[in-house]
N, CA, C and O of each residue as an XYZ file, in Angstrom:
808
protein
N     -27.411    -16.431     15.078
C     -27.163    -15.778     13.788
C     -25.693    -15.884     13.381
O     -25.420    -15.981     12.185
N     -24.680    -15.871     14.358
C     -23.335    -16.147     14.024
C     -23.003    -17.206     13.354
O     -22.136    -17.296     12.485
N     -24.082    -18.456     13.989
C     -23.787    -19.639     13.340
C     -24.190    -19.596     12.019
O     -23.476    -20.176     11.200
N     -25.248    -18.993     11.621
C     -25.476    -19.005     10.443
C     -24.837    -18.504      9.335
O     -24.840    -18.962      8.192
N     -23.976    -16.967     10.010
C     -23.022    -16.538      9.163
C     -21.883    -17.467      8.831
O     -21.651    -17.864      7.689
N     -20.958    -17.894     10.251
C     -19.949    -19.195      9.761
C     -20.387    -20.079      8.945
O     -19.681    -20.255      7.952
N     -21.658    -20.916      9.064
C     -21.995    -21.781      8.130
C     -21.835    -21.355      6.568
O     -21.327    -22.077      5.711
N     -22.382    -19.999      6.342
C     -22.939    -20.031      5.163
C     -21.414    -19.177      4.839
O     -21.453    -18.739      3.689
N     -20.435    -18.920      5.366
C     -18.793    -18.832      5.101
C     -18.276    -19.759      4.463
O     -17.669    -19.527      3.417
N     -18.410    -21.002      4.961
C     -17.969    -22.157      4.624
C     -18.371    -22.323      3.539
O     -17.580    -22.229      2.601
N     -19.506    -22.575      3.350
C     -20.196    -23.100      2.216
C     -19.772    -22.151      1.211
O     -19.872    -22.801      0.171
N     -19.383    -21.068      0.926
C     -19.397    -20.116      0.330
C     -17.923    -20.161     -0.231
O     -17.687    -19.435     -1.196
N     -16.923    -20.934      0.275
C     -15.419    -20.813      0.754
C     -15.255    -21.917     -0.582
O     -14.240    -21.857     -1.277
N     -16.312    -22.895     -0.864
C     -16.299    -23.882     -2.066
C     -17.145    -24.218     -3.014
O     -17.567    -25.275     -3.483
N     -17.355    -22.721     -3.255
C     -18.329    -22.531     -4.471
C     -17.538    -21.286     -5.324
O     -17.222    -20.144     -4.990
N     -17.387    -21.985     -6.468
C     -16.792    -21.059     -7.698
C     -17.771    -20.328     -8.247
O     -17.637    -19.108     -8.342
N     -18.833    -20.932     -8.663
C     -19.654    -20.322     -9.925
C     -20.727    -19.382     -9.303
O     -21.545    -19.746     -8.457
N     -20.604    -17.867     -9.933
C     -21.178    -16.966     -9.092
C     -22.954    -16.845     -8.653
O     -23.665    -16.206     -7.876
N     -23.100    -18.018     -9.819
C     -24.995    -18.611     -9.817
C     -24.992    -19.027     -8.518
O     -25.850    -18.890     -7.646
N     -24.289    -19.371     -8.503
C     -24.016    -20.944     -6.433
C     -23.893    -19.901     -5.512
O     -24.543    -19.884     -4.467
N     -22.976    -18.895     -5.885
C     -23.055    -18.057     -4.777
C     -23.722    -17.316     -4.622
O     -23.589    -16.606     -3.625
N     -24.639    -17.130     -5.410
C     -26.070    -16.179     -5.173
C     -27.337    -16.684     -4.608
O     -28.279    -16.137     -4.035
N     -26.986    -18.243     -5.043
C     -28.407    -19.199     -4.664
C     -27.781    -19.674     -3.117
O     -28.653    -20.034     -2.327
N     -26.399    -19.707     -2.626
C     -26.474    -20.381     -1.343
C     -26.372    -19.294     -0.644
O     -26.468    -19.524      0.562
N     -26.167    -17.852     -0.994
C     -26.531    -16.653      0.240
C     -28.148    -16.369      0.095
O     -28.642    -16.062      1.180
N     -29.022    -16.400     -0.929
C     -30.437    -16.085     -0.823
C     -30.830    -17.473      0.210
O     -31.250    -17.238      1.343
N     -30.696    -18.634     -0.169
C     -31.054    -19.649      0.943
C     -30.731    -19.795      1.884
O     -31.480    -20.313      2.712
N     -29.426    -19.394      2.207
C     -29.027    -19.285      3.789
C     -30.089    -18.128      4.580
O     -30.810    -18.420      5.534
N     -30.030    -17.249      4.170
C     -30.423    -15.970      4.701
C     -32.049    -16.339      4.717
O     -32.636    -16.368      5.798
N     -32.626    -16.569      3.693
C     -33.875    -17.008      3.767
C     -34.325    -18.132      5.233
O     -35.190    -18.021      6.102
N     -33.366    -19.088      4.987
C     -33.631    -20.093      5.918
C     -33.655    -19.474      7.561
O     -34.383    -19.959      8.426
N     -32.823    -18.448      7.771
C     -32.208    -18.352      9.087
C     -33.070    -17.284      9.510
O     -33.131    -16.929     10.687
N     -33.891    -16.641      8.374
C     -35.211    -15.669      8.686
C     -36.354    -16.290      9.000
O     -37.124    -15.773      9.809
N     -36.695    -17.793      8.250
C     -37.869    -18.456      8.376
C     -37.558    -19.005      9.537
O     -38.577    -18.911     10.222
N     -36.421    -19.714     10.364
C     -36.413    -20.411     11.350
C     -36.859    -19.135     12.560
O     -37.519    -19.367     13.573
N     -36.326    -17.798     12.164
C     -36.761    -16.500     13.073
C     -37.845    -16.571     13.349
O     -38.268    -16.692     14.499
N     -38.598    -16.500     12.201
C     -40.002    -17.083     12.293
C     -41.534    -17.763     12.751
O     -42.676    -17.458     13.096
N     -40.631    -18.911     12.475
C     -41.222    -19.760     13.235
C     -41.078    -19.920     14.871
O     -41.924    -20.354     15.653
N     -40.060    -19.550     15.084
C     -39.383    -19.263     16.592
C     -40.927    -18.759     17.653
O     -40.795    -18.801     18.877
N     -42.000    -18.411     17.177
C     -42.754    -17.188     17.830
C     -43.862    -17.322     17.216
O     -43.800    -17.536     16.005
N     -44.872    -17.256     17.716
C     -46.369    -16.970     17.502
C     -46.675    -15.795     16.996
O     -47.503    -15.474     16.144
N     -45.891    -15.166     17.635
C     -46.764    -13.151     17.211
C     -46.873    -13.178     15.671
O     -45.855    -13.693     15.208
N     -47.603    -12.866     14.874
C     -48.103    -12.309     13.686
C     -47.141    -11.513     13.240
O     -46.543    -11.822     12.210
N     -46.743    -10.043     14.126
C     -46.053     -9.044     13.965
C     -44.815     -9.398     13.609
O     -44.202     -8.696     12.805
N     -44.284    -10.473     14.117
C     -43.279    -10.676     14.446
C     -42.527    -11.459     12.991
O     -41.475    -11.152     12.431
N     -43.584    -12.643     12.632
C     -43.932    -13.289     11.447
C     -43.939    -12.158     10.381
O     -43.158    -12.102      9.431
N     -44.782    -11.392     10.623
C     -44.759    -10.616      9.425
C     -43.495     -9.741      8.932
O     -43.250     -9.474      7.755
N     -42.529     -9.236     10.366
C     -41.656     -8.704     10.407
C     -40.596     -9.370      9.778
O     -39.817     -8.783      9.028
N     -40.509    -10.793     10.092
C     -39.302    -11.779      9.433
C     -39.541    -11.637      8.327
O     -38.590    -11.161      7.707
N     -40.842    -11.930      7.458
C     -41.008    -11.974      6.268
C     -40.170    -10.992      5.374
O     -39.372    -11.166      4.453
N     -40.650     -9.941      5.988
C     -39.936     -8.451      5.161
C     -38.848     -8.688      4.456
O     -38.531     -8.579      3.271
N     -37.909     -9.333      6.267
C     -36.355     -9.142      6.316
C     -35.830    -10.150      5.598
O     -34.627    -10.225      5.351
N     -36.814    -11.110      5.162
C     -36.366    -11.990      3.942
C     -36.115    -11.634      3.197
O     -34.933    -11.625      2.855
N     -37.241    -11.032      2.364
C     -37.349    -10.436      1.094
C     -36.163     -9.183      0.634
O     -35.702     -8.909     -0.474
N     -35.892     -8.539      2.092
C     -34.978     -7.565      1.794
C     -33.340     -7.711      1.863
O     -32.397     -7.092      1.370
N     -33.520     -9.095      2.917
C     -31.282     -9.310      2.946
C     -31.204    -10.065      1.483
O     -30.282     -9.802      0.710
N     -32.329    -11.111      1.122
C     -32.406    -11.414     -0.511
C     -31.865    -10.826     -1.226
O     -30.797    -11.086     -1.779
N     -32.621     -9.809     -1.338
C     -32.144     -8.474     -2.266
C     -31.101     -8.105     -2.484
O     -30.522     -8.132     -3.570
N     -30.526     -7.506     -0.965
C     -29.066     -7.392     -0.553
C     -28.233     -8.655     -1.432
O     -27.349     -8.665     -2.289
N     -28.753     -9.324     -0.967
C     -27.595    -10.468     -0.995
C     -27.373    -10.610     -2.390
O     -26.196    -10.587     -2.750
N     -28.308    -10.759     -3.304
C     -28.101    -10.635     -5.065
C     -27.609     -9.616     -5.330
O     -26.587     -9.608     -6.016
N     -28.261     -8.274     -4.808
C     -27.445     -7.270     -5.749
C     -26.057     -7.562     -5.508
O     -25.424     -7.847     -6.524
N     -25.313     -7.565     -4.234
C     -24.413     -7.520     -3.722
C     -23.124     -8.557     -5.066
O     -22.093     -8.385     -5.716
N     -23.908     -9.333     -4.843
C     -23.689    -10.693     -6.056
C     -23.233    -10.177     -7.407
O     -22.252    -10.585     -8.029
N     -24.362     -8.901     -7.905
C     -24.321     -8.767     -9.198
C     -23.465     -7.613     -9.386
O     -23.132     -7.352    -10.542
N     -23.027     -6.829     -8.371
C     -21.768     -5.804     -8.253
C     -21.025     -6.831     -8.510
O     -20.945     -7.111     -9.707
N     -20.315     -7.647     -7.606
C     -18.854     -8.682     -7.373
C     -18.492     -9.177     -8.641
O     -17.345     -9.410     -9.023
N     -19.689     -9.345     -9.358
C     -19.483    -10.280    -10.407
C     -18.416    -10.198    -11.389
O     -17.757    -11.164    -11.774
N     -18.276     -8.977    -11.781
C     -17.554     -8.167    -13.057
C     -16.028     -8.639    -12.388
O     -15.136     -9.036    -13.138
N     -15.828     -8.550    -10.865
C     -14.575     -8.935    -10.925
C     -14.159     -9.839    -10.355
O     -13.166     -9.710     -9.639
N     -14.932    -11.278    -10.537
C     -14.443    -12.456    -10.365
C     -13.485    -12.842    -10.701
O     -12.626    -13.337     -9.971
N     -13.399    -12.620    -12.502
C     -12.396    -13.263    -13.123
C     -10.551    -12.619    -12.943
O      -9.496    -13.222    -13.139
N     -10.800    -11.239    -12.518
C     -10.015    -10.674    -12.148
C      -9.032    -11.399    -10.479
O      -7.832    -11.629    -10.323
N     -10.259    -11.566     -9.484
C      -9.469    -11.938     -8.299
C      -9.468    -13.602     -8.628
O      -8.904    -13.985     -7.603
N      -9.716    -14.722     -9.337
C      -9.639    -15.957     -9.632
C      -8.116    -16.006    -10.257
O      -7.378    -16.948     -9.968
N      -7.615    -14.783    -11.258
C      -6.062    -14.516    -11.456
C      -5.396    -14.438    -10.474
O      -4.460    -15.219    -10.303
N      -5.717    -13.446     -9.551
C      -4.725    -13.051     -8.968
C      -4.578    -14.405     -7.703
O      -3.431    -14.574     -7.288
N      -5.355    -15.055     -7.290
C      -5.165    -15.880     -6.431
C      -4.516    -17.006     -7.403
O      -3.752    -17.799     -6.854
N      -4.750    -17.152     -8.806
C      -3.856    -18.047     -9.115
C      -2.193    -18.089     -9.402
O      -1.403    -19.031     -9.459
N      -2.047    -16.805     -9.537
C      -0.448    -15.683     -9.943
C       0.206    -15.973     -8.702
O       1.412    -16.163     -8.544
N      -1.132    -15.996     -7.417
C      -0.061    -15.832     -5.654
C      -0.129    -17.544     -5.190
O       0.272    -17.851     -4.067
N      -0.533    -18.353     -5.907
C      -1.348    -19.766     -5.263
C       0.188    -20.392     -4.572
O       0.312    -21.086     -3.563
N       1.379    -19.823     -5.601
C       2.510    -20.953     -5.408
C       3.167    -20.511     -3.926
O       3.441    -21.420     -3.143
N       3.428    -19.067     -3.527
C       3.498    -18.062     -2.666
C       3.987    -18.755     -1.215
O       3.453    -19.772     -0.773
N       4.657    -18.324     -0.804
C       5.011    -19.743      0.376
C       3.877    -19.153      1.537
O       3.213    -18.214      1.097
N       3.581    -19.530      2.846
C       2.395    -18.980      3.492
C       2.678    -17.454      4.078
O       1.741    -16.721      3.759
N       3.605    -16.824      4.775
C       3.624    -15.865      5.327
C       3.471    -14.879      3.993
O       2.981    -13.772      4.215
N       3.923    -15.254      2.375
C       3.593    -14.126      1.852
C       2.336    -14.058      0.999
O       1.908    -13.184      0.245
N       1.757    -15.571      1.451
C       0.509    -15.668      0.447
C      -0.344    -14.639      1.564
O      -1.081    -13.689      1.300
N       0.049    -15.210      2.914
C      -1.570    -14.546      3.914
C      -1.189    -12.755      3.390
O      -2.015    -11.855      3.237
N       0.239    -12.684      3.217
C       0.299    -10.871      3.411
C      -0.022    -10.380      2.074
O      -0.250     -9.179      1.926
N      -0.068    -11.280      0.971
C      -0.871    -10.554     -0.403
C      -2.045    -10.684     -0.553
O      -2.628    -10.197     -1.521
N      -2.835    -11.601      0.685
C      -4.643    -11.852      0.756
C      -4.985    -10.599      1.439
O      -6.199    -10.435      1.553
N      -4.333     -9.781      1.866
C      -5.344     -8.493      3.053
C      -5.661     -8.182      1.741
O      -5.210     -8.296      0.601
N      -7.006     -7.562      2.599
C      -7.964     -6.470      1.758
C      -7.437     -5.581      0.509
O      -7.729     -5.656     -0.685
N      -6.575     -4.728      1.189
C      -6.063     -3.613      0.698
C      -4.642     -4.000     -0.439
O      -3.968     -3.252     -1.146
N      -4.608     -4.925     -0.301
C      -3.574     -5.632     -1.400
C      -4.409     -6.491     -2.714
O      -4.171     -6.679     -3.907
N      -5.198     -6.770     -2.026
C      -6.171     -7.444     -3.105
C      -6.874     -6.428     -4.082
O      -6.938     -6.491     -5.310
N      -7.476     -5.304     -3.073
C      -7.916     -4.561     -4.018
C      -7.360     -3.645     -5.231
O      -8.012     -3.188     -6.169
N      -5.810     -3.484     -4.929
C      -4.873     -2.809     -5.807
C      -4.399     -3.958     -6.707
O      -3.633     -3.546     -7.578
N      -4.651     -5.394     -6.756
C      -4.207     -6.047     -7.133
C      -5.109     -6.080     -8.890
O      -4.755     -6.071    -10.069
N      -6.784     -6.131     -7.894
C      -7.738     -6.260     -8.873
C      -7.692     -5.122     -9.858
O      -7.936     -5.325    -11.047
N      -7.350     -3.788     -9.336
C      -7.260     -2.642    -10.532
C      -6.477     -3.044    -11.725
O      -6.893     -3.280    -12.859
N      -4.859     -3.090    -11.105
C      -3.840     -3.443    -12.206
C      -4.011     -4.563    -13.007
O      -3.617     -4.616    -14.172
N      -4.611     -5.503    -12.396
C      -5.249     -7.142    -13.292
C      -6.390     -6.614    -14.352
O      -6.579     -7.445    -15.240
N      -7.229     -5.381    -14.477
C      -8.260     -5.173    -14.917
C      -7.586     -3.994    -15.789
O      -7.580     -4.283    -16.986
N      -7.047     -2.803    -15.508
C      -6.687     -2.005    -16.554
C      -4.902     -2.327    -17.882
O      -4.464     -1.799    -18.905
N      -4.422     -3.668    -16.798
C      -2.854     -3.605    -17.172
C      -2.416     -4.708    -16.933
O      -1.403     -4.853    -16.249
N      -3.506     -6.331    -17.764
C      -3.136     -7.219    -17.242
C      -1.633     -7.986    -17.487
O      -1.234     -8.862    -16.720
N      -1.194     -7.722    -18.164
C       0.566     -7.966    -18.928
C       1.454     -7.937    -17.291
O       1.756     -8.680    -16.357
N       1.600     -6.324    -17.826
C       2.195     -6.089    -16.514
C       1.961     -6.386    -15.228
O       2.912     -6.531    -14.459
N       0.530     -6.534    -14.762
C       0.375     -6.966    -13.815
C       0.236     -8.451    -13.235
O       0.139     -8.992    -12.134
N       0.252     -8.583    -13.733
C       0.809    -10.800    -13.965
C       2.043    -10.434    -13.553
O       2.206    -10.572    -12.341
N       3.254     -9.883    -14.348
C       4.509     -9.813    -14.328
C       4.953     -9.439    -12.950
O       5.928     -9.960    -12.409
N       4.112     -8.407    -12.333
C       4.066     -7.613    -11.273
C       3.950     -8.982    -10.022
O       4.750     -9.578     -9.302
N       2.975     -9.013    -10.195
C       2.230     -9.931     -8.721
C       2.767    -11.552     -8.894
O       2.102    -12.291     -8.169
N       3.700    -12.199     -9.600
C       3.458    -13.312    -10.037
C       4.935    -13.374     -9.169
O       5.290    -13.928     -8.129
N       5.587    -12.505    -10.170
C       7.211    -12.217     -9.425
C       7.626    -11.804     -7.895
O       8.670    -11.870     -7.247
N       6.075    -11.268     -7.595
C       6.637    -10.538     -5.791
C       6.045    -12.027     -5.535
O       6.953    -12.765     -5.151
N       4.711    -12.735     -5.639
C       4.682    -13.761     -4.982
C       5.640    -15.035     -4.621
O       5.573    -15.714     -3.596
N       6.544    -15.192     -5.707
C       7.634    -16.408     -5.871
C       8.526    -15.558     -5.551
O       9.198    -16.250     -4.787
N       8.992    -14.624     -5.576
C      10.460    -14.100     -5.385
C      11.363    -14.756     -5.262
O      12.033    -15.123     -4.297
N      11.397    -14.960     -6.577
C      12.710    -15.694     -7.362
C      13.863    -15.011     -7.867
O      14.136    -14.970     -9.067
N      14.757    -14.302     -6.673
C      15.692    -13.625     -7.607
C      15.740    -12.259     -7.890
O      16.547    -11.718     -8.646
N      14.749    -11.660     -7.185
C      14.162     -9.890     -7.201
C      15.363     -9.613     -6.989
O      15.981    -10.370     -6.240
N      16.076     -8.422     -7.595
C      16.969     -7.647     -7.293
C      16.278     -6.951     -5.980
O      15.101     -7.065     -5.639
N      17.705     -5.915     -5.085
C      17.275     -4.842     -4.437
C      16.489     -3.630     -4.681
O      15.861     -2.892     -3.922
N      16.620     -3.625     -5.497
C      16.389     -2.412     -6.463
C      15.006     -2.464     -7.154
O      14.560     -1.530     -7.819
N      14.303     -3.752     -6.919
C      13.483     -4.185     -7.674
C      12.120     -3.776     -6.849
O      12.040     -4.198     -5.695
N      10.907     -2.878     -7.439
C      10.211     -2.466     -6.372
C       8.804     -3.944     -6.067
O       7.907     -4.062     -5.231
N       9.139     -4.569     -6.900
C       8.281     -5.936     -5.908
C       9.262     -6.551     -4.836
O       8.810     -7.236     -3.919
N      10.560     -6.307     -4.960
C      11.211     -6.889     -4.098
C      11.204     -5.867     -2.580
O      11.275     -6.269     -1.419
N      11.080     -4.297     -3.134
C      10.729     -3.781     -2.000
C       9.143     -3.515     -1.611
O       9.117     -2.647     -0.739
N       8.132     -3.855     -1.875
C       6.932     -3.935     -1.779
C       6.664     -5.393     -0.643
O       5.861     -5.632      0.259
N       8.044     -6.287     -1.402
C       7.594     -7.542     -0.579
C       7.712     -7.521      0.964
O       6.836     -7.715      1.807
N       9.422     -7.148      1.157
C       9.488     -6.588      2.722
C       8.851     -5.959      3.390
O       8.500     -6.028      4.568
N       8.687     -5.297      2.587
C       7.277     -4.304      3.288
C       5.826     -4.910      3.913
O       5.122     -4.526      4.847
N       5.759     -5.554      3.368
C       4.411     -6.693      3.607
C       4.873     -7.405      4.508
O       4.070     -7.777      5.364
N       6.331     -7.843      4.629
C       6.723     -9.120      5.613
C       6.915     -8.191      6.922
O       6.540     -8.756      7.949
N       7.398     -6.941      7.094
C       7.513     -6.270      8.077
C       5.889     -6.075      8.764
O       4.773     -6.345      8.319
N       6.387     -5.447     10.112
C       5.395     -4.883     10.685
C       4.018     -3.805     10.155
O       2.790     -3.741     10.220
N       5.168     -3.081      9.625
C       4.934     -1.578      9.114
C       3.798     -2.018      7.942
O       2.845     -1.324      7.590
N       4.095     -3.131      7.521
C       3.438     -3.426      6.200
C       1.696     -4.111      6.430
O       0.929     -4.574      5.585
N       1.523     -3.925      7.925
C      -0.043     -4.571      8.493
C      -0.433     -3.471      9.199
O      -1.018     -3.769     10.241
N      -0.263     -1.823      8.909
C      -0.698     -0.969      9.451
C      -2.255     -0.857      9.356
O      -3.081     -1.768      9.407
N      -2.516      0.943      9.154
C      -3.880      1.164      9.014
C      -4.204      0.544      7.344
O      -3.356     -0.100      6.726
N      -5.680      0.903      6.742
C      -6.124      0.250      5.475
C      -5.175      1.392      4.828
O      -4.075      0.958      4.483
N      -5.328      2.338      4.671
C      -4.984      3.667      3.806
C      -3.176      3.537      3.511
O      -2.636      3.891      2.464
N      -2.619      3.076      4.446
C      -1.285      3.337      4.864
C      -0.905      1.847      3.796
O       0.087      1.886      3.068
N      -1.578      0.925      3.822
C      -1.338     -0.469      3.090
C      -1.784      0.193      1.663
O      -1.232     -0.009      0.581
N      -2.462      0.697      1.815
C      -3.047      0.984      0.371
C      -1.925      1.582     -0.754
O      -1.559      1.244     -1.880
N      -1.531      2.866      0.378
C      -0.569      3.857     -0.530
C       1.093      3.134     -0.927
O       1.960      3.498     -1.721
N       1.007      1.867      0.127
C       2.352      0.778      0.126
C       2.186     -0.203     -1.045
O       3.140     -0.618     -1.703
N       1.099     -0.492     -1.224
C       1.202     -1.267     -2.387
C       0.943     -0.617     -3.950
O       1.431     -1.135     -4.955
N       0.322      0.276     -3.969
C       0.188      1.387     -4.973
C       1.432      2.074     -5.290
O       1.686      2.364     -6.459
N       2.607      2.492     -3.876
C       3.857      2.812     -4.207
C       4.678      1.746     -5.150
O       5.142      1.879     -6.282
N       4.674      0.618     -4.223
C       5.293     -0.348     -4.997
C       4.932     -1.142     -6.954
O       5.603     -1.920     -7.631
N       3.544     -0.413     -7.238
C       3.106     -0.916     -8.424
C       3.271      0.145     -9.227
O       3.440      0.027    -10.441
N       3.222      1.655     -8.396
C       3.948      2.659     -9.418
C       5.276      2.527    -10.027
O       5.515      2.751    -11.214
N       6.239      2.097     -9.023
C       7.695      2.204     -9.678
C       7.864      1.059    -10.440
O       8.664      1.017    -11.375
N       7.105      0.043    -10.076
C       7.106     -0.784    -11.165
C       6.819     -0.608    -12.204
O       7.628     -1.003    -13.044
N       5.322      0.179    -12.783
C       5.028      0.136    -13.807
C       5.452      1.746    -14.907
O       4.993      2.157    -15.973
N       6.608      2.302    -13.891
C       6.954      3.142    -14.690
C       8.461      3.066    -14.840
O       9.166      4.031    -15.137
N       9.050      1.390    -14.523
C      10.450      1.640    -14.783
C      11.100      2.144    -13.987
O      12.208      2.557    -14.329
N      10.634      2.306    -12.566
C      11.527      2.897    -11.857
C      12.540      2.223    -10.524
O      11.851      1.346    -10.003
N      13.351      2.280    -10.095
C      14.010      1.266     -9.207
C      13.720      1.321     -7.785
O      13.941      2.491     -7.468
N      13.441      0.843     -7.029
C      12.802      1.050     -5.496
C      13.430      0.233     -4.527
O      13.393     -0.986     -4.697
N      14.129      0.813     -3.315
C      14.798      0.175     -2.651
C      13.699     -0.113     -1.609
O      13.525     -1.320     -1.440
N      13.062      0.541     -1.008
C      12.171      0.445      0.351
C      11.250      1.655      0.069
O      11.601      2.794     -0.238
N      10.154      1.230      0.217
C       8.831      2.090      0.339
C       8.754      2.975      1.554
O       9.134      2.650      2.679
N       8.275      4.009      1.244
C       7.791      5.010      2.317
C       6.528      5.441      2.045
O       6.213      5.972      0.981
N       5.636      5.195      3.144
C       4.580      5.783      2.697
C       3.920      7.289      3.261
O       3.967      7.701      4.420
N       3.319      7.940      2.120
C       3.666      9.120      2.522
C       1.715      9.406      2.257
O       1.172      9.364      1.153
N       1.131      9.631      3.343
C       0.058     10.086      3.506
C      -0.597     11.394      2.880
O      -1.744     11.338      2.435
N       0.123     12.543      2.852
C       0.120     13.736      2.491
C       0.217     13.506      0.716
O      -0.027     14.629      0.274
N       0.416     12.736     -0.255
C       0.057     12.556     -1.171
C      -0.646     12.117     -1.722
O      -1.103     11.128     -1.148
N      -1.292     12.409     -3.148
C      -2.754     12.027     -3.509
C      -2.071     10.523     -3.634
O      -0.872     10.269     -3.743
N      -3.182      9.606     -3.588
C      -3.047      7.947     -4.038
C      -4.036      8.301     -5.511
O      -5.027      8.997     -5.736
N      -2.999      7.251     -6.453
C      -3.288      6.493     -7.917
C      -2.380      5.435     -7.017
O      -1.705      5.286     -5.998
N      -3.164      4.523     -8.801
C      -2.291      3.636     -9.297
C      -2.398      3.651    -10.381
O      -3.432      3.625    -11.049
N      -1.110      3.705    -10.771
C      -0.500      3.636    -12.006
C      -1.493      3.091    -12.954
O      -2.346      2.319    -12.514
N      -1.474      3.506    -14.606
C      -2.313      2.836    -15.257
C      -3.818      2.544    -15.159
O      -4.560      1.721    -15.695
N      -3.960      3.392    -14.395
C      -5.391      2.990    -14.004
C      -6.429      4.533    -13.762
O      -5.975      5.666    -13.603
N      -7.324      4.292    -13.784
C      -8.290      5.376    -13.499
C      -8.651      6.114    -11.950
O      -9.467      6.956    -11.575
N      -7.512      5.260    -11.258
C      -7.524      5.557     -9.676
C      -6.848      6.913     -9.421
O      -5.745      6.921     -9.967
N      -7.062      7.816     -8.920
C      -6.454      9.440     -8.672
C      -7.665      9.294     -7.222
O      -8.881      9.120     -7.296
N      -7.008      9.405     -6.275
C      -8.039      9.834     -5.305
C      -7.128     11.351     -4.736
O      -6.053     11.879     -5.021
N      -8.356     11.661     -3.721
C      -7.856     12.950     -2.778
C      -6.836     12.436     -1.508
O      -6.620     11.244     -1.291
N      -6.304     13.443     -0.785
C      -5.243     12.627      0.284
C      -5.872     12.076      1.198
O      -6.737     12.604      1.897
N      -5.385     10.708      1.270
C      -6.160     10.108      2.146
C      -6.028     10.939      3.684
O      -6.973     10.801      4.460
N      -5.131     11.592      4.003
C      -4.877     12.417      5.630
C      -6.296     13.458      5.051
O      -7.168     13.758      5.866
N      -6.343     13.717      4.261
C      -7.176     14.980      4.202
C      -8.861     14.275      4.431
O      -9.768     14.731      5.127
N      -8.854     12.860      3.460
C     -10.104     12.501      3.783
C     -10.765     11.847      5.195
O     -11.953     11.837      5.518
N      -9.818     11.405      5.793
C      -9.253     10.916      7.134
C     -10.059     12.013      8.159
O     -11.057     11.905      8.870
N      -9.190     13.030      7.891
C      -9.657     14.277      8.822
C     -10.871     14.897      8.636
O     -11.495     15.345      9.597
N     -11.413     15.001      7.117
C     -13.025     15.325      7.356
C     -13.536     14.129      7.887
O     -14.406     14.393      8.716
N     -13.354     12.923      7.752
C     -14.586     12.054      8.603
C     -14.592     12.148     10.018
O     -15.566     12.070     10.766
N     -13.202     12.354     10.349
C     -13.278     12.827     12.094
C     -14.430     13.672     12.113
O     -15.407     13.304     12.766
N     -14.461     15.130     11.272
C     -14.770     15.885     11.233
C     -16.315     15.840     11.736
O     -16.947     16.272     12.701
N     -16.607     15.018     10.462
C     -18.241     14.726     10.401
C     -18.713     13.908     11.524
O     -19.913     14.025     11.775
N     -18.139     13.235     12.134
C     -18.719     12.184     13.239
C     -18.612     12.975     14.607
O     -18.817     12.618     15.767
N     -18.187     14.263     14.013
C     -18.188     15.075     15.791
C     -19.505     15.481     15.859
O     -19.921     16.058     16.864
């Protein structure tokens, strides 16, 4: 099954158009259920694969038809970071940078071109400049912590940006609610949400 996941990675890694990527995860997944399949005589067993066709299918489209809305959004932003030399392209691909990337590209695309285009080339960032301190931050250690801790680092750094403000070095401070700027994002503290899930898994 691993192999099937790498395979259908790959394949997936050079397909743009989100039709392709819906038709080569329903066929992968299909295929790697029917070969389950066939693997075995039992009926039960047959009948059981069948299901799990019909249902990672499912998965796999809806999944498709969520992503969709923000294709065009992360197809920017990988083109804003494409020039990016490698240590800062891999540190603006994590998760948690991408996803703050896609907000500001979707509620504040001006600024956020201006934003992500400039930390990627850093051409000239002043000190003072909070993509220039957003960037160190990413190149440091500190800047590949937990998800939450990256989160509130790059959200710091797109606040002072987008309110004019000057930023020497980020601190990230857990005990405060996370936004981002311009956007409809206001969450609760992440330490606070942190600690009820401990909570709940006891």
């Amino acid at each position: 099954m691993l192999a099937i996941v790498g395979r259908t990675a790959n394949r997936l890694a050079s397909e743009s158009d989100p039709a392709r990527v819906e038709a080569v995860l329903a066929n992968e997944i299909r295929a790697a259920l029917r070969a389950d399949a066939t693997a075995t005589s039992e009926r039960g067993r047959n009948a059981a694969s069948a299901r799990l066709m019909s249902v990672f299918s499912s998965v796999a489209l809806s999944y498709c038809k969520v992503a969709r809305p923000w294709y065009p959004y992360a197809e920017r932003f990988f083109a804003l970071t494409t020039d990016a030399v490698p240590q800062v392209k891999t540190a603006l691909h994590r998760q948690p940078v991408v996803a703050v990337a896609l907000m500001t590209l979707m509620y504040q695309p001006e600024r956020a071109e201006q934003f992500w285009q400039g930390l990627a080339m850093d051409d000239g960032l002043s000190r003072n400049d909070p993509r220039k301190a957003l960037l160190e931050k990413l190149r440091s250690q500190e800047g590949a912590h937990s998800v939450p801790a990256q989160l509130h680092a790059v959200a710091a750094g797109w606040n002072a940006f987008y309110e004019g403000r000057k930023l020497k070095a980020i601190q990230v401070r857990m005990d405060k609610p996370f936004t981002i700027a311009g956007t409809k994002i206001v969450r609760r503290r992440f330490d606070a949400e942190i600690a009820d899930a401990r909570k709940d898994s006891h």
